[in-house]
Backbone as ProteinMPNN parsed JSONL, in Angstrom:
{"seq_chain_A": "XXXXXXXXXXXXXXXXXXXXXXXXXXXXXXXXXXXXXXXXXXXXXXXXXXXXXXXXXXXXXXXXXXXXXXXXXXXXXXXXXXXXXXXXXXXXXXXXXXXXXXXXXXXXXXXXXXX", "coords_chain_A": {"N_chain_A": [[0.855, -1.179, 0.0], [0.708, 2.452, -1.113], [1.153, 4.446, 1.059], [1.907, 7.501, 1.095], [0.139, 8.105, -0.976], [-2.337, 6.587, -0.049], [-2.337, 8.949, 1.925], [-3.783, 11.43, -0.089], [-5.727, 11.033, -0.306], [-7.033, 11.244, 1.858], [-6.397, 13.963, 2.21], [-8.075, 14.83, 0.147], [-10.459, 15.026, 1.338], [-10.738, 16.452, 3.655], [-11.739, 19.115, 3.194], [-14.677, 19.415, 2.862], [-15.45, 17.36, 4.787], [-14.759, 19.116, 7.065], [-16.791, 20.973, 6.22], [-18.764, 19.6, 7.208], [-18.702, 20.222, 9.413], [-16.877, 18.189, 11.36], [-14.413, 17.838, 12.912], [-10.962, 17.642, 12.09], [-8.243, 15.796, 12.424], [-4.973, 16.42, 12.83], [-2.698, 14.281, 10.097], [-1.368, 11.242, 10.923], [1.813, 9.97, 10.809], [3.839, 6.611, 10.922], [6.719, 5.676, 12.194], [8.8, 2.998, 10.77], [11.326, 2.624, 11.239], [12.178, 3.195, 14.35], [12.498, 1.38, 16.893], [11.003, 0.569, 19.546], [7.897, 1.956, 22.116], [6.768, 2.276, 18.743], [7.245, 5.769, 17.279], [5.151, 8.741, 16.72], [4.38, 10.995, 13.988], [3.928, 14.042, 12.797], [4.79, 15.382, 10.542], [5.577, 14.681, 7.554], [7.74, 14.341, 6.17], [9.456, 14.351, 8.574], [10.144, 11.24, 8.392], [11.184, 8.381, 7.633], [10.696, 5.808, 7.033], [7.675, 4.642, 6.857], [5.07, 2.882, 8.378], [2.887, 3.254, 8.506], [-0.276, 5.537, 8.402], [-2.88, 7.707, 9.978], [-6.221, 8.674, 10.972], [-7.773, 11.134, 12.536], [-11.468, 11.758, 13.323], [-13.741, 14.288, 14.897], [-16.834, 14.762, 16.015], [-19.181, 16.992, 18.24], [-19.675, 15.295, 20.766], [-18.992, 12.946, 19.368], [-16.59, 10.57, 18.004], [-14.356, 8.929, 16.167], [-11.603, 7.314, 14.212], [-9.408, 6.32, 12.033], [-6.431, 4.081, 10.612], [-4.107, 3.038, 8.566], [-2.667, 0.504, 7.566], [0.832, -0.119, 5.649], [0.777, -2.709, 4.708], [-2.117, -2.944, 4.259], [-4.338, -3.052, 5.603], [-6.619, -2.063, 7.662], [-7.413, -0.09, 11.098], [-10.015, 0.213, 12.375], [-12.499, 2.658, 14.32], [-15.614, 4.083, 15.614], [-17.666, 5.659, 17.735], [-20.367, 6.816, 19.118], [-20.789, 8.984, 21.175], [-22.44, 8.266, 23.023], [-22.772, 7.294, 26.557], [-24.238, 4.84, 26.664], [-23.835, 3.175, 24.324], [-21.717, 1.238, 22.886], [-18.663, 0.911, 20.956], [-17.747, 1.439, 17.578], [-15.843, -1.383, 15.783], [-13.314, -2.19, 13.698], [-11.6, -3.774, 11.053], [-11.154, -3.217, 7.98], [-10.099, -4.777, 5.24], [-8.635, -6.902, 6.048], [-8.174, -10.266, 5.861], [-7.466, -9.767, 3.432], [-5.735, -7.707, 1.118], [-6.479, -4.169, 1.12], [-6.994, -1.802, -1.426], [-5.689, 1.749, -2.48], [-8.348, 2.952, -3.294], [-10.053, 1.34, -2.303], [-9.194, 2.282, 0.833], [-10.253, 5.092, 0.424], [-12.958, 4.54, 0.269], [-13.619, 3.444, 2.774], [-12.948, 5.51, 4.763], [-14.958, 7.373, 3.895], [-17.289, 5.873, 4.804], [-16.664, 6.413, 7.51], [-16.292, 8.897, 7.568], [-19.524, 9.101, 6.995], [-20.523, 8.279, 9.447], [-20.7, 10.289, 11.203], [-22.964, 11.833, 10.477]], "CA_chain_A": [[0.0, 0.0, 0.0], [1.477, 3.277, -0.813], [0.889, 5.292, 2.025], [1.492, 8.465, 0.924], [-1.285, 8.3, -2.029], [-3.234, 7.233, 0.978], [-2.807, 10.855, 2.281], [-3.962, 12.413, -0.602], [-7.529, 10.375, -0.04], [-7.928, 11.8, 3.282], [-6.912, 15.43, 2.249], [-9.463, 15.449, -1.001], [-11.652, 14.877, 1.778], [-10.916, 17.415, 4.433], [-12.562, 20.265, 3.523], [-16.212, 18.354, 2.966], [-15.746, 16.855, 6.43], [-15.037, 20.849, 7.878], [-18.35, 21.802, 5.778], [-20.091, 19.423, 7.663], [-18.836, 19.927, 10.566], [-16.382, 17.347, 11.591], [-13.164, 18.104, 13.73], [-10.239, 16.792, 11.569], [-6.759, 15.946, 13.483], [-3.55, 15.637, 11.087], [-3.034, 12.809, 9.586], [-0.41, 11.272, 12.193], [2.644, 8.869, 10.897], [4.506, 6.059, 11.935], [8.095, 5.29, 12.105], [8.54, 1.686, 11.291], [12.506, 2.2, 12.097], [12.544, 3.812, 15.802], [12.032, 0.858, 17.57], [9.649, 0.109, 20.508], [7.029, 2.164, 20.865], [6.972, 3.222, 17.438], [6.641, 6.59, 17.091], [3.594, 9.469, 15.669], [4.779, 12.686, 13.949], [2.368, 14.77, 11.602], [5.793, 16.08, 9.527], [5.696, 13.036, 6.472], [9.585, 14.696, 6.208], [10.65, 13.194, 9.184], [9.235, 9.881, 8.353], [12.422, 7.552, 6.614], [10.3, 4.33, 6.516], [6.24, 4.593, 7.28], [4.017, 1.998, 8.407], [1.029, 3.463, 8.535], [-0.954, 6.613, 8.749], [-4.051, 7.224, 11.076], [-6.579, 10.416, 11.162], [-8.779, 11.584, 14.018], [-12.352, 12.824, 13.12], [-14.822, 14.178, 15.924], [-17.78, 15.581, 15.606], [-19.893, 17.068, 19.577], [-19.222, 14.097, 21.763], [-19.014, 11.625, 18.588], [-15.486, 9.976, 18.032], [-13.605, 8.146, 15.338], [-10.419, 6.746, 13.908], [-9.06, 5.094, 10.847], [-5.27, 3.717, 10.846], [-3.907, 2.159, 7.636], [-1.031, 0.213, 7.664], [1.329, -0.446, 4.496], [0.406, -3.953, 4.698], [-3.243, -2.911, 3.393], [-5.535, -3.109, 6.011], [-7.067, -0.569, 8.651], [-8.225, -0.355, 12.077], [-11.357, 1.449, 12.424], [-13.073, 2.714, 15.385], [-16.211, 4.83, 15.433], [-17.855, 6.164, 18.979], [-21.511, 8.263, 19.01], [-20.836, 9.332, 22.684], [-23.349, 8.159, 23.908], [-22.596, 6.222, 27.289], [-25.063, 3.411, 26.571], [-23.608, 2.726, 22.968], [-20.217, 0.688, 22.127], [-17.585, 1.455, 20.22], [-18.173, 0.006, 16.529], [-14.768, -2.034, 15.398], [-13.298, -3.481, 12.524], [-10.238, -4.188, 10.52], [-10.977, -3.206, 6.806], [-8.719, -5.09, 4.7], [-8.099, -7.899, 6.29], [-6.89, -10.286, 5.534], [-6.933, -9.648, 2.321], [-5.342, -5.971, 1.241], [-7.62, -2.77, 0.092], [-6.728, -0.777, -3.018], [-6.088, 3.038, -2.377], [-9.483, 3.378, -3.247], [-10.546, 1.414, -1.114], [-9.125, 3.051, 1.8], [-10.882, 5.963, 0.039], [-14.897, 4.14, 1.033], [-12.823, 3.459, 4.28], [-12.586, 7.157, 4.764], [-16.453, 7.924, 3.401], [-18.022, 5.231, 5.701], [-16.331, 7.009, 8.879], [-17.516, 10.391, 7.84], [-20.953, 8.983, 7.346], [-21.098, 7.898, 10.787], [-21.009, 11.292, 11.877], [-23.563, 12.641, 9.379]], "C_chain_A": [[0.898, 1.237, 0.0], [0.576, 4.613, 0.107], [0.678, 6.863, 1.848], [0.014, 8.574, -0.389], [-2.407, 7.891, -0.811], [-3.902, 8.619, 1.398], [-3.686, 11.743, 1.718], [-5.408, 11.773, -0.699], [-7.989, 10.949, 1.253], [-7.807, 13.226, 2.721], [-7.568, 16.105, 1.094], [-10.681, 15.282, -0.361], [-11.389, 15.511, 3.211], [-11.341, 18.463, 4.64], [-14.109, 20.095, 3.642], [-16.283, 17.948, 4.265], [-15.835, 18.301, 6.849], [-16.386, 21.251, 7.297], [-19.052, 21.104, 6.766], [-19.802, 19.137, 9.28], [-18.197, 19.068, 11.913], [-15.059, 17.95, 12.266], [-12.198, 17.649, 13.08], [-9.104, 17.059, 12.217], [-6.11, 15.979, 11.957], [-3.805, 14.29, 10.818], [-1.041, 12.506, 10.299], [0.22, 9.742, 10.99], [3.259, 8.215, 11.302], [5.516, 5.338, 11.522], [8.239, 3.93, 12.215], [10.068, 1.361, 11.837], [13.36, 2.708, 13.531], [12.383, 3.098, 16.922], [10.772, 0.774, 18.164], [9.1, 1.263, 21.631], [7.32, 2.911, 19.472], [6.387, 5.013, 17.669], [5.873, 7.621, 16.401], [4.212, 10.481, 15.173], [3.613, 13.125, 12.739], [3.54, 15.069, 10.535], [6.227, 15.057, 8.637], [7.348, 13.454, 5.953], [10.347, 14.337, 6.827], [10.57, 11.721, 9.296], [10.174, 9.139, 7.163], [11.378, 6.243, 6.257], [8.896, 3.801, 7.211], [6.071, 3.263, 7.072], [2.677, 1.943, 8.867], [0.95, 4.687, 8.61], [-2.15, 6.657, 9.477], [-4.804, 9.092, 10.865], [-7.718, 10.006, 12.145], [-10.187, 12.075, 13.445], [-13.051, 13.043, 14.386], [-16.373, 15.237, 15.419], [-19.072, 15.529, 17.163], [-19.064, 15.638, 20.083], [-18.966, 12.826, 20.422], [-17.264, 11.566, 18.015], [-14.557, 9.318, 16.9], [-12.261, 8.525, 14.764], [-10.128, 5.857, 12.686], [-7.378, 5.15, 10.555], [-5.205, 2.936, 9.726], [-2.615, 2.39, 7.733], [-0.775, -0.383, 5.971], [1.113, -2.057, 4.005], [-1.054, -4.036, 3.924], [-4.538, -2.89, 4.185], [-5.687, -2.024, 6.961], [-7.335, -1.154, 9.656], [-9.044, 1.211, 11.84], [-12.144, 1.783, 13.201], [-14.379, 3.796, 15.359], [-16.9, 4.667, 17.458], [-19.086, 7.437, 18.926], [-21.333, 8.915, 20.011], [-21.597, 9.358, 23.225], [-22.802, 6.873, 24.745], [-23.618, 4.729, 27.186], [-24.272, 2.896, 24.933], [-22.192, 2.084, 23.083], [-19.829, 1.048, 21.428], [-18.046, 0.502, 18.949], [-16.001, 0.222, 15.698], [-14.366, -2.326, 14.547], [-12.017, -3.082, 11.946], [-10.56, -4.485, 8.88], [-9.926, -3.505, 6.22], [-8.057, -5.923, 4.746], [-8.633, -8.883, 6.36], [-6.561, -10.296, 4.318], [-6.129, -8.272, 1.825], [-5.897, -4.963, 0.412], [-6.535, -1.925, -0.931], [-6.563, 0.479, -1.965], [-7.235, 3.529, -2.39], [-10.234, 3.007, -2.362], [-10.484, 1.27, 0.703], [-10.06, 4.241, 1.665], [-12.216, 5.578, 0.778], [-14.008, 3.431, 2.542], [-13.404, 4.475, 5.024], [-14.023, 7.599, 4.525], [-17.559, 7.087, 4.612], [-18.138, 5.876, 6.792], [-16.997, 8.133, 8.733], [-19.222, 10.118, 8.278], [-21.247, 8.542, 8.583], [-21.346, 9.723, 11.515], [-22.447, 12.287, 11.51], [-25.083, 12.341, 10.277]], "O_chain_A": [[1.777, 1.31, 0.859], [-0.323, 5.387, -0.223], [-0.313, 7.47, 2.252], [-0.964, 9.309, -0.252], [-3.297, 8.705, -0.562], [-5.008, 9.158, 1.352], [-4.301, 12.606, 2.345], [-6.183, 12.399, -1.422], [-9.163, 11.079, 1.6], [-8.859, 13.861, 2.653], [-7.692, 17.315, 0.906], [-11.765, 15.315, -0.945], [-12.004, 14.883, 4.072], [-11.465, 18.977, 5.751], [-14.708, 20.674, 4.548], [-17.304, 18.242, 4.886], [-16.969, 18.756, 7.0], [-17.102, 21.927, 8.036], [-19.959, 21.723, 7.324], [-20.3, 18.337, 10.072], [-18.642, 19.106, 13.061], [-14.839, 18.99, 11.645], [-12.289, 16.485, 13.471], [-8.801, 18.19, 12.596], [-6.409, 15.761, 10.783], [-4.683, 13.484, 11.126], [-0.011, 13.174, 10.202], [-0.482, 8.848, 10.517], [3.727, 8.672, 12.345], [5.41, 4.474, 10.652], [7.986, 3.379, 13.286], [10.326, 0.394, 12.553], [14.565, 2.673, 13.782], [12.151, 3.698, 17.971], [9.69, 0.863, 17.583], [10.095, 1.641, 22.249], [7.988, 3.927, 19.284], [5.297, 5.33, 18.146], [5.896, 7.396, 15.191], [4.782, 11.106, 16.067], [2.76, 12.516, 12.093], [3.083, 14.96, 9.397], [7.288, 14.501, 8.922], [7.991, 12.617, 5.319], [11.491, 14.002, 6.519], [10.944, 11.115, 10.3], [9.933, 9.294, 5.966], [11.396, 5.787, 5.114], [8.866, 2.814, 7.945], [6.528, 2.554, 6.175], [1.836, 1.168, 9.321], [2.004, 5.258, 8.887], [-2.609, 5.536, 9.695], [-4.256, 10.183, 10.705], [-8.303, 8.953, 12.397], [-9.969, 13.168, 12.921], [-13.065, 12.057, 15.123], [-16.596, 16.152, 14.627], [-19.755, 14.523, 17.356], [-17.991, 15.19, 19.679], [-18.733, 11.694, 20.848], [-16.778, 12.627, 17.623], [-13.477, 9.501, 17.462], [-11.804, 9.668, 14.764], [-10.661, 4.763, 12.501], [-6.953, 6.267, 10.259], [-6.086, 2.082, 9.624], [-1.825, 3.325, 7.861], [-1.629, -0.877, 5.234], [1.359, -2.394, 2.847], [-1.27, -4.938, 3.115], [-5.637, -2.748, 3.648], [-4.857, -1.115, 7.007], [-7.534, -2.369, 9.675], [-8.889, 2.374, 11.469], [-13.11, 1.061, 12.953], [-13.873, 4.787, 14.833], [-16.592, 3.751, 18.221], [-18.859, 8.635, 18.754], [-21.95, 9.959, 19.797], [-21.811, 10.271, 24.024], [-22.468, 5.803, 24.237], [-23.39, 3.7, 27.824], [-24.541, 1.706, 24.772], [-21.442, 2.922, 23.583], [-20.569, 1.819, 20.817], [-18.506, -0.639, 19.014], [-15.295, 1.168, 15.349], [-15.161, -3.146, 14.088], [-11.418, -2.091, 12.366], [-10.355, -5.599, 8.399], [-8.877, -2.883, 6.384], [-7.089, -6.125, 4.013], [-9.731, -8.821, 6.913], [-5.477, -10.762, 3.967], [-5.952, -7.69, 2.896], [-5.793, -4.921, -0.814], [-5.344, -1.645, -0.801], [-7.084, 0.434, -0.851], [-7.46, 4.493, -1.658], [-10.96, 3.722, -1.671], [-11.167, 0.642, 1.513], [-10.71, 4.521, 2.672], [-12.563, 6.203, 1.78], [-14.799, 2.649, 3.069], [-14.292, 4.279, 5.853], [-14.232, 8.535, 5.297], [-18.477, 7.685, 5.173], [-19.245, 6.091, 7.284], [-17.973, 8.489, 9.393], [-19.912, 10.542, 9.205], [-22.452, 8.408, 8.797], [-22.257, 10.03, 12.285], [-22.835, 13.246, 12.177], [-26.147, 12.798, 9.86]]}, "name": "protein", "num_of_chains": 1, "seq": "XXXXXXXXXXXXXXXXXXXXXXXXXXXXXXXXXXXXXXXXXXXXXXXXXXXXXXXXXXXXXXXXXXXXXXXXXXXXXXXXXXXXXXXXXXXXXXXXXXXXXXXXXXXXXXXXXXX"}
């Protein structure tokens, strides 16, 4: 999976999330050669050898997360904030490995949870 073309799927879709409302973090990378824990930086300059990217959305008390690793698959977390509700889970991608694109309906699903 190339990671950075990832990127450019979340930020043809950062200003649409701000229209509607959505909180967007950076889009956070991760060092696969700094040892244990790996570590996050937002600057894809200081980043020699990514294994993954991850973005934050929120929207009032509502929550989510999507993490794609170079391997092809995601973790995905969504959160309405409501204390009676669970967290909804899943691991797009695996085990087989998603296209760029589709990290892209990755990325469209999560918004629509907030919508």
């Amino acid at each position: 999976m190339d990671l950075d073309l990832a990127a450019v799927e979340v930020e043809r879709r950062r200003s649409n999330w701000r229209r509607d409302g959505i909180a967007v973090g950076p889009i956070t990378w991760r060092e696969q050669g700094e040892g244990w824990p790996p570590t996050l930086k937002t600057d894809r300059a200081e980043i020699r050898d990514a294994d993954s990217i991850g973005i934050a959305l929120s929207k009032d008390r509502q929550e989510g997360e999507v993490v794609l690793f170079k391997g092809g698959w995601c973790d995905f977390s969504y959160w309405s904030g409501r204390s009676t509700d669970e967290p909804e889970q899943g691991a797009p991608g695996y085990p087989s490995a998603m296209t760029v694109d589709g990290f892209g309906e990755v990325l469209d699903r999560l918004a629509a949870c907030f919508l």
